[in-house]
N, C-alpha and C positions, 0 to 999 in steps of 0.2 A: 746099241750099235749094230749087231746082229738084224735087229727088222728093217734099220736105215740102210744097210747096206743090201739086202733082199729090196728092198726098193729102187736104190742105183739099180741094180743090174735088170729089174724087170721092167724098169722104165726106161733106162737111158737107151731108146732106140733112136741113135743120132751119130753120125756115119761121116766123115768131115772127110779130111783132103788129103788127095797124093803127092805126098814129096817122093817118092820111091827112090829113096836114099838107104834103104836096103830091104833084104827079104823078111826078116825075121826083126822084133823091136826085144830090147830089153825085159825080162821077166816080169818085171816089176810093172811094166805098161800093158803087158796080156790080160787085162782085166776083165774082160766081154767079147762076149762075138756081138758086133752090131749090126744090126740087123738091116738095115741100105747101106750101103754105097754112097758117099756124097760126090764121088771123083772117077775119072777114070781109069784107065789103063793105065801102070807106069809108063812112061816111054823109052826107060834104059839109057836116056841121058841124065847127065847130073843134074840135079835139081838142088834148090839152096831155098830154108825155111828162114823168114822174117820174122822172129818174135818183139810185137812190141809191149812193154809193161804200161800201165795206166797207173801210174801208183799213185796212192791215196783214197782210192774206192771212187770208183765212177757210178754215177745214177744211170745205171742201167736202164729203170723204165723212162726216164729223160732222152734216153738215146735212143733205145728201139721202146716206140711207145704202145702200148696194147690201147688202141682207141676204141676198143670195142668194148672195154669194158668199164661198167659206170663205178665201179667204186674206187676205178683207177681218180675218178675225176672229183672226185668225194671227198676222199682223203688229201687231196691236192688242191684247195680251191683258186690259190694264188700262183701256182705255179706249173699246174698240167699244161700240156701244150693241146692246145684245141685242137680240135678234129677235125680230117682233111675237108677242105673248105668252109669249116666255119671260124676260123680265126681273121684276123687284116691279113693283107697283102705279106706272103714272104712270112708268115708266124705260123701258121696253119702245120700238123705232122704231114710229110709227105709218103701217103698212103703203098704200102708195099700189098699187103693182101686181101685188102678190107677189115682186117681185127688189128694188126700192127703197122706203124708207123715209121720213118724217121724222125728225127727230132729236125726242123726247118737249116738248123746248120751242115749239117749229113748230107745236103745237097748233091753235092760230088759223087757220095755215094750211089743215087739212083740209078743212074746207066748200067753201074758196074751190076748190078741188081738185077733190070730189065732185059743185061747178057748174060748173066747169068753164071755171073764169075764173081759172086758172094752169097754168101752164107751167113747164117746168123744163129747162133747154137740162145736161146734164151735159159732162163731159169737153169745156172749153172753155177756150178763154184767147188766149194769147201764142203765136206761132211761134219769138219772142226765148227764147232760154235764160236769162235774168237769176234771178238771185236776190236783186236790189238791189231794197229796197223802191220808194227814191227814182229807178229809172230803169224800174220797172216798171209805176208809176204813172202816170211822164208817157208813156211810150210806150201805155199805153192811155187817156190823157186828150186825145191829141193824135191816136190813132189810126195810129200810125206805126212800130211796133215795130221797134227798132233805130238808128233814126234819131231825132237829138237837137235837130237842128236848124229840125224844124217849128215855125212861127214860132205857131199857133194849135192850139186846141181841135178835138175835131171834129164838137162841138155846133156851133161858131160858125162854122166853117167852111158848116157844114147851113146855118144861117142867110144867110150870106154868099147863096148859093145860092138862096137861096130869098126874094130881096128883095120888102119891100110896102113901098111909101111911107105908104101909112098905117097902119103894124103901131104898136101901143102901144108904148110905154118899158118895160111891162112885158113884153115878146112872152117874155124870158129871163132868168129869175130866179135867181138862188143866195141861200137860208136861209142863208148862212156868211157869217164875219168880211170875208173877203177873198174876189175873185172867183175858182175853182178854175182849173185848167189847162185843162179841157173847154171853157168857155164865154171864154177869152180869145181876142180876134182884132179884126176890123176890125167885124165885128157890133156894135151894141150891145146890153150886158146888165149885168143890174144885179147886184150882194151885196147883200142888204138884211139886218142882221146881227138886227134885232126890228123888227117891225111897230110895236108898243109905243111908241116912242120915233125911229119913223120915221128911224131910220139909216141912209141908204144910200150905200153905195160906188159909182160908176157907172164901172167900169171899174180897172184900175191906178192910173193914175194921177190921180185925181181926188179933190180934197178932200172929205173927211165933211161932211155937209149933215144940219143939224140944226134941228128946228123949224116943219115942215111942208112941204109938196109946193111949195105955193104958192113958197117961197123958194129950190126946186131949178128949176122952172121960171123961173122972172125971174133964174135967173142970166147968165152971159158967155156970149162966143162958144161956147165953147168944152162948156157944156156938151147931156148928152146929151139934155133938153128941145126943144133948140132947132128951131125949126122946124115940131112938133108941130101937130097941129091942136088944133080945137077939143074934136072929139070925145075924143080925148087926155088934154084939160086936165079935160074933164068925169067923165072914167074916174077920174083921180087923185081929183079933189074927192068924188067918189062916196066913192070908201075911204077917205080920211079921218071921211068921216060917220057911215061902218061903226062906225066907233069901235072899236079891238081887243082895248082890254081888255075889253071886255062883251061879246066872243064866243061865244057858248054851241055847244059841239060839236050834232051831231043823232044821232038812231037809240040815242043811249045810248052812244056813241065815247065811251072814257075815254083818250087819250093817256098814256103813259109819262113822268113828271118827267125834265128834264133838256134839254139842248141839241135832242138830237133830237127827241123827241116835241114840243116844242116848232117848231121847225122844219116836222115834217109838218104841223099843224096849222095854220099861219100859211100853207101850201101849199094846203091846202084854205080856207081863209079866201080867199087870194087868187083862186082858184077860182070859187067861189062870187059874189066882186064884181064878175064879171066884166069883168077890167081887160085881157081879151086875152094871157090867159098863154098862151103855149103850149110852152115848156121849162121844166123848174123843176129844180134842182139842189140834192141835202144830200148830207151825209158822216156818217158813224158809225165812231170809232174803237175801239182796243184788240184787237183779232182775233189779233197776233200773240202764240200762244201757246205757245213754247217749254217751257214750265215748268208742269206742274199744270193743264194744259185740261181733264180730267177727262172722264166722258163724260157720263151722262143728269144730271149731278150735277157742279156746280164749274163751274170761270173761264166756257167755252165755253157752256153751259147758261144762265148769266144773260146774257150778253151777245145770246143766241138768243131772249129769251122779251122782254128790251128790241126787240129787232130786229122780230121777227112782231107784238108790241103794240101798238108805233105804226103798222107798214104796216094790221093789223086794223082801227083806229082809223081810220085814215086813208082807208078801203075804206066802214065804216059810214058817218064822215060826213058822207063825199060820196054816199053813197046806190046803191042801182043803177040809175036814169037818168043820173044823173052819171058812175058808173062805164062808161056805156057810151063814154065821150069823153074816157076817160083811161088810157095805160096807164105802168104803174111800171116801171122795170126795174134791176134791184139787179146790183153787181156789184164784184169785187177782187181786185188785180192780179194775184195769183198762190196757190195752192193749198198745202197741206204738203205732208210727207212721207208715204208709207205705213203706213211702222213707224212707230209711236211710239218718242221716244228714252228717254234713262234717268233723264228727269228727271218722266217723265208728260206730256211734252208732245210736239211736233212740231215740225220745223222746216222753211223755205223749202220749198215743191215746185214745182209744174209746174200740170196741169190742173187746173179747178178746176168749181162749180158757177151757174149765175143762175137769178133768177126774172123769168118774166114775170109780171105780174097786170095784168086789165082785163075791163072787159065785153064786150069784142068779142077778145078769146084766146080763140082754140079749145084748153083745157087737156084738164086732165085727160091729160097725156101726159111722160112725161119723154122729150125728143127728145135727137139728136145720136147718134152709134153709143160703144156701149161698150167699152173697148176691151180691159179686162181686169186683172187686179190678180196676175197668175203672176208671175212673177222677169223672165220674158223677154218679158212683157208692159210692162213699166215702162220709164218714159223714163227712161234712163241710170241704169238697173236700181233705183230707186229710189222715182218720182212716176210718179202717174195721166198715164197718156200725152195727148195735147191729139188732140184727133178734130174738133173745131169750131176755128175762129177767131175770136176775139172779133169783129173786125170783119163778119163773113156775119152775126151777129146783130143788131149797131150798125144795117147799113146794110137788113137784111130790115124792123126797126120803122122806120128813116126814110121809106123807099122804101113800106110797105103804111100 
């Protein structure tokens, strides 16, 4: 553990993005000085971080593809995405720096890329060796790899940290059923499962409240209204007025049908009301793909053109002013394998891929050191070996 972690810190020179949502980050995220800058200046307005989960381990080299390297293509003979221009029409990775790729669904992605408003942290994750989905999750939703017994998130945890007495009810948001493992703690934060029908969950343990704001604020002691001010109450009644279902996207943003794209979309809606978001949380499932992941083509391929769809969408229309005061950062739990197995698919690995996106990312770079895909380059001759720590990137966007 000792040499693995003298390794994080001498390696992870990878510098990610400014939310400057405060000056100083949590103890527990002060892990490194790193050594660039991926972002600029804060700007001293509010800014609001998008985390979205990929849960079930995304094939990372499937997404951002190292085309330059041959044993990437070795190990993969049925399912590597060929290399820019040597694939059919529309199959081919679309080439970012000459050694890395997109995956041909990531489309959407390129411009933002070309502006220079993403980022891409590679060979990153976990120092836990897990291959459990369900302990892989929470140790990077809690921020504590290895360790089962953090009692909180290490959103909420941010939050804890960084107390305002007059921060909105909305300061931390999750688009999901129920509130995720990230944003659980002594903070408050809400699940709000549709805008539409004003469902919200205000924590674990707190009854669904149905029927307007109005009726979540006038309730008991106990809930997470209480206390509030006025400017508070005027923020809620505001959104209600919004009306949600007469939303209309901007810039021409067509959101992706389904949970998710729904989701983003009620994220920027929130946005836009300015009700004082400044965490928002979604999930996108199905990534684990044992079985038939295919490459430019199949399982992995539509779940990749869902995924860049709504982020695209979500990037138009919130606009680039808006975009300058928000950044996304996508991420899951754990990577595949190298080779592909004998079913066309892959199974549990190691390191894996993120993105950043925002107006104030300095992209246009894929950061983190690479660490190499030989036999005796692989963690435990197997997976993309881990060169970053999840957390150096958590705590670099809390902290800039």
């Amino acid at each position: 553990m000792n040499n693995s972690r003298r390794l994080f810190l001498k390696q992870s020179g990878v510098a990610l993005a400014c939310v400057g949502m405060a000056a100083t980050a949590p103890s527990f995220l002060q892990r490194t000085a790193l050594a660039q800058g991926l972002t600029v200046a804060p700007s001293g307005r509010r800014r609001t971080l998008i985390t979205i989960f990929q849960r079930g381990a995304v094939d990372g080299l499937n997404v951002v593809v190292p085309h330059g390297e041959r044993n990437y293509y070795d190990l993969r003979p049925t399912i590597a995405i060929p290399q820019p221009g040597k694939g059919a029409s529309g199959e081919s990775a679309i080439d970012l720096d000459g050694f890395f790729g997109l995956h041909p669904s990531l489309a959407p992605f390129k411009p933002l890329w070309d502006q220079k408003r993403l980022a891409i942290v590679h060979a990153t994750g976990s120092p836990d060796n897990t291959r459990s989905h369900f302990d892989a999750q929470d140790y990077m939703e809690s921020a504590t790899p290895g360790l089962k017994a953090t009692e909180d998130g290490w959103l909420n945890r941010f939050l804890q940290a960084q107390t305002d007495p007059k921060a909105s009810p909305f300061r931390a948001v999750s688009m999901t059923q129920n509130l995720p493992r990230t944003l659980q703690g002594r903070a408050p934060a809400l699940a709000i499962s549709n805008l539409n029908d004003f469902t919200i969950r205000a924590g674990a343990n707190t009854q669904v409240v149905q029927g307007g704001f109005e009726d979540i604020y006038e309730q008991g002691v106990n809930d997470v209204l209480r206390g509030t001010g006025k400017e508070t109450f005027e923020a809620i009644n505001f959104l209600k007025k919004v009306n949600p279902s007469q939303y209309k996207p901007e810039n021409g943003a067509q959101y992706p049908r389904g949970a998710y794209g729904n989701a983003l979309l009620q994220i920027a809606q929130l946005i836009k009301a300015g009700v004082g978001l400044e965490v928002a949380f979604t999930d996108v499932g199905g990534w684990d793909t044992h079985r038939g992941e295919g490459g430019s083509r199949g399982q992995l391929a539509t779940l990749l053109q869902q995924f860049a769809g709504g982020i695209s969408a979500l990037v138009a229309d919130l606009g680039a002013q808006r975009m300058e005061d928000v950044v996304i950062l996508t991420m899951s739990e754990f990577g595949r394998t190298v080779q592909q197995n004998g079913t066309g698919g892959t199974d549990h690995g190691h390191a894996n891929a993120m993105f950043v996106i925002g107006g104030s990312v300095r992209g246009g770079r894929v950061h983190g050191q690479w660490p190499g895909l030989r036999n005796d380059q692989l963690f435990e001759g197997r997976d993309l070996a881990l060169t970053t720590d999840f957390r150096d990137v958590f705590g670099e966007v809390l902290l800039r």
